[in-house]
BALOBA-1460 file (C-alpha; in Angstrom, 3 decimals):
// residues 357
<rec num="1" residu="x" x="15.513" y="200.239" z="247.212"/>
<rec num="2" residu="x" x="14.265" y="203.500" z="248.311"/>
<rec num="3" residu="x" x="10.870" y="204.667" z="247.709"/>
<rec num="4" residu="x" x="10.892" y="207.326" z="244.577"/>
<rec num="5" residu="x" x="14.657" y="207.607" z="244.069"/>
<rec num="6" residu="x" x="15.488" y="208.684" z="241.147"/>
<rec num="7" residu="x" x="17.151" y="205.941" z="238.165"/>
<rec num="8" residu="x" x="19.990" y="208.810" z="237.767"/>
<rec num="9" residu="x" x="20.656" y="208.689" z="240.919"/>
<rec num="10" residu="x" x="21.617" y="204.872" z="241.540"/>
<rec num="11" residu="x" x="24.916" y="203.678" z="241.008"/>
<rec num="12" residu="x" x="23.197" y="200.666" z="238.736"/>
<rec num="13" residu="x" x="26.887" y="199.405" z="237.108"/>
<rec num="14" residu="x" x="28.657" y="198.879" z="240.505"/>
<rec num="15" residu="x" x="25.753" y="198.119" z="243.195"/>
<rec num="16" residu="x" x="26.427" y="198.129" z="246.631"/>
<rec num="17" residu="x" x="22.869" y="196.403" z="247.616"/>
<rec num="18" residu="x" x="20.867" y="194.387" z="245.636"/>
<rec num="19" residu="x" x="17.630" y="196.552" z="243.652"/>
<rec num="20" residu="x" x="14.756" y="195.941" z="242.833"/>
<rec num="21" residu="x" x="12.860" y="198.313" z="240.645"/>
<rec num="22" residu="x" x="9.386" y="198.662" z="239.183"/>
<rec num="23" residu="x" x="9.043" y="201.138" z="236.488"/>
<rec num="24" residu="x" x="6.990" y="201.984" z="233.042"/>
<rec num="25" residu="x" x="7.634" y="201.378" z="229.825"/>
<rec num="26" residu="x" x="6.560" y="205.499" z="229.045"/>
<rec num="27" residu="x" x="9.300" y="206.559" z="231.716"/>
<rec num="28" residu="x" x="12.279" y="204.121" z="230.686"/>
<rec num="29" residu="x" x="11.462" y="205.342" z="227.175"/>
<rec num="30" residu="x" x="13.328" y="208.863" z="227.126"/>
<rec num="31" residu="x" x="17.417" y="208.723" z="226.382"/>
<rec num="32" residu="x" x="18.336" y="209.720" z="229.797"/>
<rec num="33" residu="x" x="17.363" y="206.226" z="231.163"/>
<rec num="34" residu="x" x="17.571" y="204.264" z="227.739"/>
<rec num="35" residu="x" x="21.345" y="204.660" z="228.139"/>
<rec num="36" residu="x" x="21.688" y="203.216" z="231.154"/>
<rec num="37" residu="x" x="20.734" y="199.509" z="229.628"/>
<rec num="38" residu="x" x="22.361" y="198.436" z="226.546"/>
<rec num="39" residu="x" x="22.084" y="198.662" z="223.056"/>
<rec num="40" residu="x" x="20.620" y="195.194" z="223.000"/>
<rec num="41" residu="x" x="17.669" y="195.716" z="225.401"/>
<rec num="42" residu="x" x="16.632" y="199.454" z="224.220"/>
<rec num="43" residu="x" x="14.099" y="198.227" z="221.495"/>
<rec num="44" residu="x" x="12.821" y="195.746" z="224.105"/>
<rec num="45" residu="x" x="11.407" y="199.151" z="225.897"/>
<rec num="46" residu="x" x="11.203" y="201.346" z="223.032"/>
<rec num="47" residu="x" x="9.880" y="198.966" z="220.356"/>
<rec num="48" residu="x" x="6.463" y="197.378" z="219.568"/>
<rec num="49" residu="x" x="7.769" y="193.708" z="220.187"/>
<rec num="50" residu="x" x="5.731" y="190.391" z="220.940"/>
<rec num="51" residu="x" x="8.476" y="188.959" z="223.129"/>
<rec num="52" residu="x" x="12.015" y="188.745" z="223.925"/>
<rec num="53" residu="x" x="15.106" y="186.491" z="225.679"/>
<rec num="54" residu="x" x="18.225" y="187.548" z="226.110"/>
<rec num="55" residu="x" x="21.110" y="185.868" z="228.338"/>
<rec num="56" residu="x" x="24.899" y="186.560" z="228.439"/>
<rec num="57" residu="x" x="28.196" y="186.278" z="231.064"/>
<rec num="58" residu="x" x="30.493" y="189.475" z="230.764"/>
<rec num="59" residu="x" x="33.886" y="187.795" z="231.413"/>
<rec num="60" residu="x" x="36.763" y="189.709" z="232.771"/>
<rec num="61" residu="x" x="40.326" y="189.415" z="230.982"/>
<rec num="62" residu="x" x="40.714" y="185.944" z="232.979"/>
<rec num="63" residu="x" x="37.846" y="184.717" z="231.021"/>
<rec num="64" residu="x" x="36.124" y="184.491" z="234.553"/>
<rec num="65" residu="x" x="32.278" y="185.547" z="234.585"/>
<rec num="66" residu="x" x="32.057" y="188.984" z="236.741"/>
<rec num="67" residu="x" x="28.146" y="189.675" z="235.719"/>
<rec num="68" residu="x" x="25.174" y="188.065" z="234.350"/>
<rec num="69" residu="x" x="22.803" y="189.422" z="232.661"/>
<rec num="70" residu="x" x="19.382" y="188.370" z="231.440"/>
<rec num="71" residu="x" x="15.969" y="189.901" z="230.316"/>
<rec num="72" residu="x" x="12.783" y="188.411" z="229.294"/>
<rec num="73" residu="x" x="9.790" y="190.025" z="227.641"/>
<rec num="74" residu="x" x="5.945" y="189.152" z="227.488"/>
<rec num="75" residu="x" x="3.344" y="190.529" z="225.434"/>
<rec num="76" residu="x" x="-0.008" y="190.392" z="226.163"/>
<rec num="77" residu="x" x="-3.517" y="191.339" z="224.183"/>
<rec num="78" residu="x" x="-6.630" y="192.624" z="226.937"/>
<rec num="79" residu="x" x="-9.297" y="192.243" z="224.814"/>
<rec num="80" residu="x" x="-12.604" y="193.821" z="226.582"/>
<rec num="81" residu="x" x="-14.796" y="193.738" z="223.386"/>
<rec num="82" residu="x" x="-14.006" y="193.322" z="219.733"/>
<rec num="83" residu="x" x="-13.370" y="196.959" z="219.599"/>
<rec num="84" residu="x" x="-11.628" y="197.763" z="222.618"/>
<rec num="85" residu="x" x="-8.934" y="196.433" z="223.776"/>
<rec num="86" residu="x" x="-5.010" y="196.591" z="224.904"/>
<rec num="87" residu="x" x="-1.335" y="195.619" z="224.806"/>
<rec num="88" residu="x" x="0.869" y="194.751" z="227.951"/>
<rec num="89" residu="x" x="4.578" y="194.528" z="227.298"/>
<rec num="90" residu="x" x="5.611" y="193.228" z="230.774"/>
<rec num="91" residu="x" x="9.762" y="192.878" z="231.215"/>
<rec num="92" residu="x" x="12.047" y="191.976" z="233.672"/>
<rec num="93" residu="x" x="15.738" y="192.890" z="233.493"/>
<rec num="94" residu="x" x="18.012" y="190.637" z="235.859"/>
<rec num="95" residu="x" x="21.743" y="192.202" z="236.084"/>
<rec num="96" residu="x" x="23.374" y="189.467" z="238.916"/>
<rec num="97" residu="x" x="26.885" y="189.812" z="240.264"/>
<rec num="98" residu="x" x="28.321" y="186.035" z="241.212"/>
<rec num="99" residu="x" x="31.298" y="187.087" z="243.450"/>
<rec num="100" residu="x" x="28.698" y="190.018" z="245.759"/>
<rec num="101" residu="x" x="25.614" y="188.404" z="245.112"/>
<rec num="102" residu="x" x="24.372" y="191.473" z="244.325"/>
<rec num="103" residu="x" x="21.155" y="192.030" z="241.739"/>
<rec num="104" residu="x" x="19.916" y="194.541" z="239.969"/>
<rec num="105" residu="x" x="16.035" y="193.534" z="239.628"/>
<rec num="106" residu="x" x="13.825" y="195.814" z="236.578"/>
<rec num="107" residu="x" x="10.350" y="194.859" z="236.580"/>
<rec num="108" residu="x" x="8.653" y="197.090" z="233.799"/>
<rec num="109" residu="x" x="5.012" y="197.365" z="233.115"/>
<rec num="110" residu="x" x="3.062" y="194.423" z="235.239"/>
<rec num="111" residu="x" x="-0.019" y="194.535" z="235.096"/>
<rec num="112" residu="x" x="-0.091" y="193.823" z="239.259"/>
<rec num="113" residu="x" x="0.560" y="196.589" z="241.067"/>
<rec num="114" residu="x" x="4.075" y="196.726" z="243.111"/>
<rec num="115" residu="x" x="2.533" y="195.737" z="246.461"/>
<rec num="116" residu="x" x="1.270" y="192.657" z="245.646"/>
<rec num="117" residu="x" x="4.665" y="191.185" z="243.652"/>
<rec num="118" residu="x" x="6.593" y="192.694" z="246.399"/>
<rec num="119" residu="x" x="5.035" y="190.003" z="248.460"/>
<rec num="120" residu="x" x="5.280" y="186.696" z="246.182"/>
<rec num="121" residu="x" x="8.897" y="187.804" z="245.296"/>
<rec num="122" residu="x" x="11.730" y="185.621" z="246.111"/>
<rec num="123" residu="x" x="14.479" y="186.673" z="248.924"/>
<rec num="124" residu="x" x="17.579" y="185.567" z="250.355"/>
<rec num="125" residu="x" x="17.191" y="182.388" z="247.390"/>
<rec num="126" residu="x" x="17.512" y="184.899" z="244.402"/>
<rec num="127" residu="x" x="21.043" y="186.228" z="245.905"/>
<rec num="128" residu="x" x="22.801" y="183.092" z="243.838"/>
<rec num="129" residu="x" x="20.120" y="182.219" z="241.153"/>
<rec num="130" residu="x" x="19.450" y="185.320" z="239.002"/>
<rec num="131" residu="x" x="16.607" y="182.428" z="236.746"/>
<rec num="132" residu="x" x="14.497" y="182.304" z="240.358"/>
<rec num="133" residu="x" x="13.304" y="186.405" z="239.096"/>
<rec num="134" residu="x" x="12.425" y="184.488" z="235.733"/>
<rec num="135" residu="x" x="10.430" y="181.570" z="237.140"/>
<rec num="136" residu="x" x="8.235" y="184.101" z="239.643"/>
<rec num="137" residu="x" x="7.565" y="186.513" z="236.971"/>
<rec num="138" residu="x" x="7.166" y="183.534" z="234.563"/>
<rec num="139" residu="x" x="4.243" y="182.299" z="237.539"/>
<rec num="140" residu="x" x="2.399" y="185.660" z="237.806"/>
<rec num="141" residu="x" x="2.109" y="186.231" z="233.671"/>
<rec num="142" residu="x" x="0.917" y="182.772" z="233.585"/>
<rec num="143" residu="x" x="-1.748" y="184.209" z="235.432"/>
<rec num="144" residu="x" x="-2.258" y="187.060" z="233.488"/>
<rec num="145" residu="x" x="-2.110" y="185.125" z="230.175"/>
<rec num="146" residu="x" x="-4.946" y="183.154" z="231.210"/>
<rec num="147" residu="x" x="-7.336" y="186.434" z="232.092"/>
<rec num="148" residu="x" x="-6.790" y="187.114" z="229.008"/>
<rec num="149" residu="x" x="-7.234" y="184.033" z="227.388"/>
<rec num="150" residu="x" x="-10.845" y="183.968" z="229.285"/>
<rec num="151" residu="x" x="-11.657" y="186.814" z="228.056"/>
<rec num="152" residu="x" x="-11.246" y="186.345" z="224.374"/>
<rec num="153" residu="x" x="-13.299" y="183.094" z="224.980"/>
<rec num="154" residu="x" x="-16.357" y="184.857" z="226.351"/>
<rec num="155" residu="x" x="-16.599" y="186.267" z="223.576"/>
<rec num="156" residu="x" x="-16.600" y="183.285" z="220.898"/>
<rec num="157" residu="x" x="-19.264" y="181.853" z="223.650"/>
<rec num="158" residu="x" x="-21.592" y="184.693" z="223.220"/>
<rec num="159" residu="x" x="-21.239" y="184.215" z="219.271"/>
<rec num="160" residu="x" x="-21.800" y="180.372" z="219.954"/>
<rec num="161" residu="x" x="-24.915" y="181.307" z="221.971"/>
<rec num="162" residu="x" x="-26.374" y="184.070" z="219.192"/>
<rec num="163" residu="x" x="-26.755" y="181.135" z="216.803"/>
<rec num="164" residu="x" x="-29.971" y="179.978" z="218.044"/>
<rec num="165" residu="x" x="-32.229" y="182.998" z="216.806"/>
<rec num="166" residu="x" x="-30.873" y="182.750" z="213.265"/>
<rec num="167" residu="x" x="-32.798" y="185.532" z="212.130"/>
<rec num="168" residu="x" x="-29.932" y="187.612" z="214.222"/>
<rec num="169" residu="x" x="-27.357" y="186.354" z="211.539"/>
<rec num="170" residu="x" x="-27.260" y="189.476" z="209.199"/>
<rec num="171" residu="x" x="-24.166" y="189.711" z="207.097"/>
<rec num="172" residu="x" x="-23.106" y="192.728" z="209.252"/>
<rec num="173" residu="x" x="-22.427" y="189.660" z="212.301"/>
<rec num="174" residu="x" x="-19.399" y="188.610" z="209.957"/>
<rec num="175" residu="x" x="-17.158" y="191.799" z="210.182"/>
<rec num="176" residu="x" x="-17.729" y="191.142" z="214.211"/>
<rec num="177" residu="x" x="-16.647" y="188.050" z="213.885"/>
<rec num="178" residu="x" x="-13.671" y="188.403" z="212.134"/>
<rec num="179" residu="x" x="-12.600" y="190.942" z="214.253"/>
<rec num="180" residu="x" x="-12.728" y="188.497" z="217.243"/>
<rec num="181" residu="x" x="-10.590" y="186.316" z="214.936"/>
<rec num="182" residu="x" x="-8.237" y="188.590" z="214.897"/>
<rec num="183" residu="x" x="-7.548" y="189.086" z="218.874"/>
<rec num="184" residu="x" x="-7.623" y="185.110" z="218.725"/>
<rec num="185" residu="x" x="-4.705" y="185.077" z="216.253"/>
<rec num="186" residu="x" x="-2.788" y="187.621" z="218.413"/>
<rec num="187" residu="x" x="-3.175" y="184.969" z="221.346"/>
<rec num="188" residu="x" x="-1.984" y="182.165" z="219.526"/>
<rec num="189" residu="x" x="0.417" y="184.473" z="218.486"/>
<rec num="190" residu="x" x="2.098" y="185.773" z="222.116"/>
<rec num="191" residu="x" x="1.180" y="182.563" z="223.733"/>
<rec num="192" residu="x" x="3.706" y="180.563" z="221.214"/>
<rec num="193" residu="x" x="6.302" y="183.271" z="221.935"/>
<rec num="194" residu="x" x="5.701" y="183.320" z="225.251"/>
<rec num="195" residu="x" x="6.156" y="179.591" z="225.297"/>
<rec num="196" residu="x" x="9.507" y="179.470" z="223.292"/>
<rec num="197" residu="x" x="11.143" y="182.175" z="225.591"/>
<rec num="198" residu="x" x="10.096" y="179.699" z="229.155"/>
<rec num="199" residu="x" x="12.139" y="176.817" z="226.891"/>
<rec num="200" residu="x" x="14.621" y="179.160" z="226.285"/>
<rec num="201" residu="x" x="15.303" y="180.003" z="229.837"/>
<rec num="202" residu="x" x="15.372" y="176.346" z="230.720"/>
<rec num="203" residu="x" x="18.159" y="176.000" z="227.991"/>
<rec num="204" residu="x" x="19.858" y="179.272" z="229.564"/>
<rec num="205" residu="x" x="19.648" y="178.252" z="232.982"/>
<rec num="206" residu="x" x="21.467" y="175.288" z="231.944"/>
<rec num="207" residu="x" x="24.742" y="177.039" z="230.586"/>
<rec num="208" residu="x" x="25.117" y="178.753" z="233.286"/>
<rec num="209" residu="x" x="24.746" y="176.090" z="235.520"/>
<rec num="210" residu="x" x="27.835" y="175.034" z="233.984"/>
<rec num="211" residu="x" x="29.442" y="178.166" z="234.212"/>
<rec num="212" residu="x" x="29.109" y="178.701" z="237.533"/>
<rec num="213" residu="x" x="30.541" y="175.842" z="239.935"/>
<rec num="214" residu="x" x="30.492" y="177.439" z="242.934"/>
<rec num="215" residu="x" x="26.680" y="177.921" z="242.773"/>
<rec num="216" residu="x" x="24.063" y="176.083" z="245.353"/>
<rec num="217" residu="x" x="22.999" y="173.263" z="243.001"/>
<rec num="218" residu="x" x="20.360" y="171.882" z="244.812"/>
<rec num="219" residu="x" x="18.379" y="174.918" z="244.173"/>
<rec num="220" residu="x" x="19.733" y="175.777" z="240.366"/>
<rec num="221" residu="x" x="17.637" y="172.706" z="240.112"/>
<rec num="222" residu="x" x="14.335" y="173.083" z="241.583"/>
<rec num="223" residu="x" x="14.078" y="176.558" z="239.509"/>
<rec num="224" residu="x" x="14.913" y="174.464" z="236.257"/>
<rec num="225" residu="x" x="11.497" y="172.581" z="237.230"/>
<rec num="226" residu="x" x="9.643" y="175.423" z="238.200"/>
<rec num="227" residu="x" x="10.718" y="177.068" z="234.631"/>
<rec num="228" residu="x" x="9.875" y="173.441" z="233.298"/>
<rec num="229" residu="x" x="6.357" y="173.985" z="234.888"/>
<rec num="230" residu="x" x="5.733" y="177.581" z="233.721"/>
<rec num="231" residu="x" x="6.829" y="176.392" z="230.089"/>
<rec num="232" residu="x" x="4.164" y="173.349" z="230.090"/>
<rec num="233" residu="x" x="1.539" y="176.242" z="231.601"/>
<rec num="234" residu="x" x="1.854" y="177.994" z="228.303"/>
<rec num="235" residu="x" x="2.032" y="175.125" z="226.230"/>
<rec num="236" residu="x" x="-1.114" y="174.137" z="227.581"/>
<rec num="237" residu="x" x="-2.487" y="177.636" z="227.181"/>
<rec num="238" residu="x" x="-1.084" y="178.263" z="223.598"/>
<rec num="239" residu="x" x="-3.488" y="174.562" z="223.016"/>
<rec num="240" residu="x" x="-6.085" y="176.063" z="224.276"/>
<rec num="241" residu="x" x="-5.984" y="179.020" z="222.859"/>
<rec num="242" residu="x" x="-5.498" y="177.237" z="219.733"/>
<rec num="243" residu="x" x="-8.742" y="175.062" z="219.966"/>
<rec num="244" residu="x" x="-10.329" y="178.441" z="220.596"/>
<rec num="245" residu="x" x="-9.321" y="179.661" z="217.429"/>
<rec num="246" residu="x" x="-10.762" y="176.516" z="215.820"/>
<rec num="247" residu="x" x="-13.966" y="177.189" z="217.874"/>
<rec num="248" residu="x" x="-14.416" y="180.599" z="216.269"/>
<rec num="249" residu="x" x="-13.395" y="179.563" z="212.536"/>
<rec num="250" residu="x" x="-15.668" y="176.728" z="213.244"/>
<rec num="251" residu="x" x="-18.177" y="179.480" z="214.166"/>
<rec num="252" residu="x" x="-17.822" y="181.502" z="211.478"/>
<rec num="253" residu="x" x="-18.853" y="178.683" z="208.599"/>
<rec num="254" residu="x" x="-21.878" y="177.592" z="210.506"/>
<rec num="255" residu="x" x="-22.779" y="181.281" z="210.017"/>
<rec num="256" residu="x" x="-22.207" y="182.144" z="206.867"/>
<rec num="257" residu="x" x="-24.181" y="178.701" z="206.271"/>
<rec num="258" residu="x" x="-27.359" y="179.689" z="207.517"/>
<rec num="259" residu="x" x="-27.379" y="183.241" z="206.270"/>
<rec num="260" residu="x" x="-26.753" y="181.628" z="202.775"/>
<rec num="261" residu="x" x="-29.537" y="179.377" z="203.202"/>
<rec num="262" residu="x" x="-31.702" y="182.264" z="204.702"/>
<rec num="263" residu="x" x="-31.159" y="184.068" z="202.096"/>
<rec num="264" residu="x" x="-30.845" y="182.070" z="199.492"/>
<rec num="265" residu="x" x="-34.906" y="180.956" z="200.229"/>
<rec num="266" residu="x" x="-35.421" y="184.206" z="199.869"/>
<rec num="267" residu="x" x="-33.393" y="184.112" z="196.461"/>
<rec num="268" residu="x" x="-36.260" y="181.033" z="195.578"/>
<rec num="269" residu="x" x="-38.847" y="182.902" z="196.285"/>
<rec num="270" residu="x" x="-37.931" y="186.066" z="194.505"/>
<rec num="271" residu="x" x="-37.281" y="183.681" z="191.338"/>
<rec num="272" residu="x" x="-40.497" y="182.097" z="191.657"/>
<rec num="273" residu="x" x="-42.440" y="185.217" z="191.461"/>
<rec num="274" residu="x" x="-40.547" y="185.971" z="188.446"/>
<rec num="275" residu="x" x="-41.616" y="183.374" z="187.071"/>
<rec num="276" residu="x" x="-44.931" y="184.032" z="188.027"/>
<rec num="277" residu="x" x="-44.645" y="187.392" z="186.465"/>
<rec num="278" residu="x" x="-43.072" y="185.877" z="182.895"/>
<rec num="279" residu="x" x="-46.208" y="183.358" z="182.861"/>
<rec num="280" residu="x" x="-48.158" y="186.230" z="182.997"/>
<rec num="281" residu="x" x="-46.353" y="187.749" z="180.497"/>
<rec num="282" residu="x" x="-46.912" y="184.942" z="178.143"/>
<rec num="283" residu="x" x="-49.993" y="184.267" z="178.427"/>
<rec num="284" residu="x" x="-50.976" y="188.006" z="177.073"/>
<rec num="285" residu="x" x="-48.080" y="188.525" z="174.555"/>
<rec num="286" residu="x" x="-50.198" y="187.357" z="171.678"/>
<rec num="287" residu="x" x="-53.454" y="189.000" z="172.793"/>
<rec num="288" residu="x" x="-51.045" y="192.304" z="172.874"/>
<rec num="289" residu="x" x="-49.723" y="191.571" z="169.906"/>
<rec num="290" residu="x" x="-53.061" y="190.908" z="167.896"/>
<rec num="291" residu="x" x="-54.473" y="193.764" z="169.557"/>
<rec num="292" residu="x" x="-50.992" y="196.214" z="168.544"/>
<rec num="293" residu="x" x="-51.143" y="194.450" z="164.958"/>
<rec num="294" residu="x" x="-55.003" y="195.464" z="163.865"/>
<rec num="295" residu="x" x="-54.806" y="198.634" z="165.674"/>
<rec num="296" residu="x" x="-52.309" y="199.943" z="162.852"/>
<rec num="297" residu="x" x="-53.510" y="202.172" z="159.948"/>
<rec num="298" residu="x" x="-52.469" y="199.001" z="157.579"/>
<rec num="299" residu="x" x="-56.029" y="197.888" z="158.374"/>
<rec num="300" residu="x" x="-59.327" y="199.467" z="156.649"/>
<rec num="301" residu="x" x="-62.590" y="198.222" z="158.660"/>
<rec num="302" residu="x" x="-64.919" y="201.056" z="157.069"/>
<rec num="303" residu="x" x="-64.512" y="199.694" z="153.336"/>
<rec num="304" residu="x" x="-66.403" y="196.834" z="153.024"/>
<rec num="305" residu="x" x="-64.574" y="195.335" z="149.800"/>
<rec num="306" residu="x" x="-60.587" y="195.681" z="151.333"/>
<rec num="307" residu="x" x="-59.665" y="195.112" z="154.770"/>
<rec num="308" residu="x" x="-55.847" y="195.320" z="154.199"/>
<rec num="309" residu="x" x="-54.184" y="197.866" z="152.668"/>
<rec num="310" residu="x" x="-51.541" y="197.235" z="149.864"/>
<rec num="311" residu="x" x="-48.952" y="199.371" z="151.750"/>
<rec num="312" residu="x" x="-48.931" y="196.580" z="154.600"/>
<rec num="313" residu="x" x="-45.858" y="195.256" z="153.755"/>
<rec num="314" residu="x" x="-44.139" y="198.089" z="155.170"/>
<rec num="315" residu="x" x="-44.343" y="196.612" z="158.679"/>
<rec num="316" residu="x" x="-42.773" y="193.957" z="157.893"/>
<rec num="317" residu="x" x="-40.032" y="195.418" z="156.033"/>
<rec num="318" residu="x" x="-38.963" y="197.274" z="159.318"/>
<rec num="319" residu="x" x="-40.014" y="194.983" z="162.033"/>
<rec num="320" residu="x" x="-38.065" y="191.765" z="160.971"/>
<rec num="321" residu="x" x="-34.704" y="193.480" z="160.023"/>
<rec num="322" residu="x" x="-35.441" y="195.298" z="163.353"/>
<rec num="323" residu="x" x="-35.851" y="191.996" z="165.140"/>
<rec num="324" residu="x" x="-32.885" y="190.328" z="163.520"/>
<rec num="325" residu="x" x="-30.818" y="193.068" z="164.572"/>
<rec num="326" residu="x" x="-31.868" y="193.057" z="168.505"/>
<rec num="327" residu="x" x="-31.075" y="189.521" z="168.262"/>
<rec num="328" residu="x" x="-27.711" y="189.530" z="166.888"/>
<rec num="329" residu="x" x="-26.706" y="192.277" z="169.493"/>
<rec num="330" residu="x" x="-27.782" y="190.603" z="172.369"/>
<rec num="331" residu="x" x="-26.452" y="187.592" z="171.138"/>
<rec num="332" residu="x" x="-23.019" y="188.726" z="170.847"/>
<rec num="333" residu="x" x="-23.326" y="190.736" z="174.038"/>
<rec num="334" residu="x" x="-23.798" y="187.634" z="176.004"/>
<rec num="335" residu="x" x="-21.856" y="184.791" z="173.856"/>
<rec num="336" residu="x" x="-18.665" y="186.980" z="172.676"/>
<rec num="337" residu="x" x="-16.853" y="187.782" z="176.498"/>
<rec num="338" residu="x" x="-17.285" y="184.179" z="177.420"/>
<rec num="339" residu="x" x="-15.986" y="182.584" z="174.111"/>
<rec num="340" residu="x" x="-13.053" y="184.964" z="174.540"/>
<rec num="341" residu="x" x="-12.623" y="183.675" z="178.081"/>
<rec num="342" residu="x" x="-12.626" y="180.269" z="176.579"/>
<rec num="343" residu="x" x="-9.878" y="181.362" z="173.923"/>
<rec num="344" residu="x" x="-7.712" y="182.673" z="176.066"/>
<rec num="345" residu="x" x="-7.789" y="179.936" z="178.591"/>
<rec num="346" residu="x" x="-7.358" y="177.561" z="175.447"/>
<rec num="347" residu="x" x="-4.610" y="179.649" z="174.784"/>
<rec num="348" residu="x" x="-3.001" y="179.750" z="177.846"/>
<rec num="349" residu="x" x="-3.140" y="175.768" z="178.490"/>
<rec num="350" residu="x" x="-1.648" y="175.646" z="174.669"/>
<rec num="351" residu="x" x="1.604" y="177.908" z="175.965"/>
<rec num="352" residu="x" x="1.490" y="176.154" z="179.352"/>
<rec num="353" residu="x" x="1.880" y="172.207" z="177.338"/>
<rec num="354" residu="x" x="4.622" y="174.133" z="174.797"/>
<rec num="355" residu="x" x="6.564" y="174.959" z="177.704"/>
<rec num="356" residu="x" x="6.404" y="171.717" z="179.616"/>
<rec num="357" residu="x" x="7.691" y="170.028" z="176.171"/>
């Protein structure tokens, strides 16, 4: 293809030469270029999407296949820190003409730059196989998939390595935690899909071997193992990725363990001096109240003959209907909510056995 020229320009439904195009996702994304795919592959550039496969034989009115056409879509999570991070959508769109041998080769959004596919990507091979495109883009995400995964693991190691000075484990460590967790989950996530659409291919690549007799067969097959390959690289990745996620779960209990028990010593220790303080308390309640008691006016020290005056009984007139009455308040304050609790519950296993009669 020529260097720059523009999409409009290209005569992309009849070919003369074989293409092969690297583009962005931002530039396909505009209707002048959307319609030039079809209606089935515009979401795969214009949507949020964590993968895609897509295969099918336009027949002419001899049922014969004139074109093949394929696409398959990766998504993958960069994940620099549990704050920053970003999303890859990498496609590649395979249009392949059986009778020319002419292709039409879209490679959107990789995250290598053009000049060093251009020199890992197949040749004259490709010209009767459109699925060889699949299995070398399949090998270079592979690659990519596993940066990432590395990345995301780096980052559960650190945590795994923070646990040693456990007065770092503040209850503000969980949030970043959990936020790794959720990068993790993406992984396991894109890796699965990623994983299905290699099997897929395999399954594709299949049909159309059947399709197609006049194809070089010897070679149909080798790419069926190399797409076997790439599909058992993400399996094994998608495992991985998987015990990772165990790792960091794994991670995330140990911690909340030994805050709990750091802080629930310090829970012990603020109960003991409570009850260091209600001992305390104790031990001078009397005293106070002996000392509150005679220091009332009901008490006459300067008259030698009465001590107590007759109007005593006042006191206890108000204190004991006073006391009765704290105590019945703060009795049903803390007895009433959980007996209704009860009641209901009661109530609810009562409706619960009714029904099941």
């Amino acid at each position: 293809m020529e260097t720059g020229a523009s999409l409009l320009d290209l005569d992309l439904e009849h070919p003369t030469k074989s293409l092969l195009i690297f583009s962005k996702r931002q530039t396909l994304d505009e209707t002048k270029y959307l319609r030039l795919f079809t209606d089935e592959f515009q979401p795969v550039i214009s949507k949020d999407i964590n993968g895609s496969l897509f295969c099918d034989d336009v027949l002419d009115e001899n049922d014969k296949p004139i074109k093949h056409v394929s696409w398959a879509c990766y998504k993958i999570k960069h994940v620099r820190d549990p704050h920053t991070y970003e999303w890859v959508q990498t496609t590649v769109f395979v249009t392949w003409c059986p009778e020319t041998q002419i292709q039409v080769i879209f490679i959107v959004d990789h995250p290598d730059p053009p000049s060093k596919l251009v020199a890992i990507l197949p040749t004259t091979q490709a010209n009767s196989n459109p699925y060889v495109w699949h299995a070398v883009i399949a090998n270079t995400m592979v690659g990519v998939y596993d940066h990432s995964f590395w990345a995301l693991r780096d980052l559960v190691r650190a945590t795994e390595k923070s646990r040693v000075d456990v007065k770092s484990l503040t209850p503000d460590f969980f949030p970043h935690l959990h936020d790794i967790a959720r990068h993790v989950f993406h992984s396991n996530e894109t890796l699965e899909v990623a994983e299905h659409t290699m099997q897929c291919l395999v399954e594709e690549q299949a049909r159309s071997y059947e399709l197609y007799p006049n194809i070089n067969k010897g070679e149909w097959l080798q790419n069926k193992r190399n797409l076997l390959r790439r599909a058992k690289d993400f399996h094994s990745l998608k495992i991985r990725s998987r015990s990772l996620s165990e790792r960091l779960h794994n991670e995330i209990n140990l911690g909340f363990n030994l805050v709990s028990q750091r802080f629930g010593h310090d829970a012990k220790s603020d109960s003991a001096m409570m009850r260091t303080v209600a001992i305390v308390s104790m031990v001078y309640l009397p005293g106070t109240f002996v000392s509150g008691l005679f220091g009332t006016n009901f008490f006459d020290y300067e008259n030698g003959n009465e001590v107590m005056t007759s109007s005593f009984w006042i006191y206890w007139a108000i204190t004991i209907p006073l006391t009765l009455i704290t105590m019945f308040v703060w009795a049903c304050w803390h007895y009433y909510p959980r007996k209704r609790v009860v009641g209901e519950e009661r109530q609810r296993m009562m409706t619960f056995n009714g029904s099941q009669v």
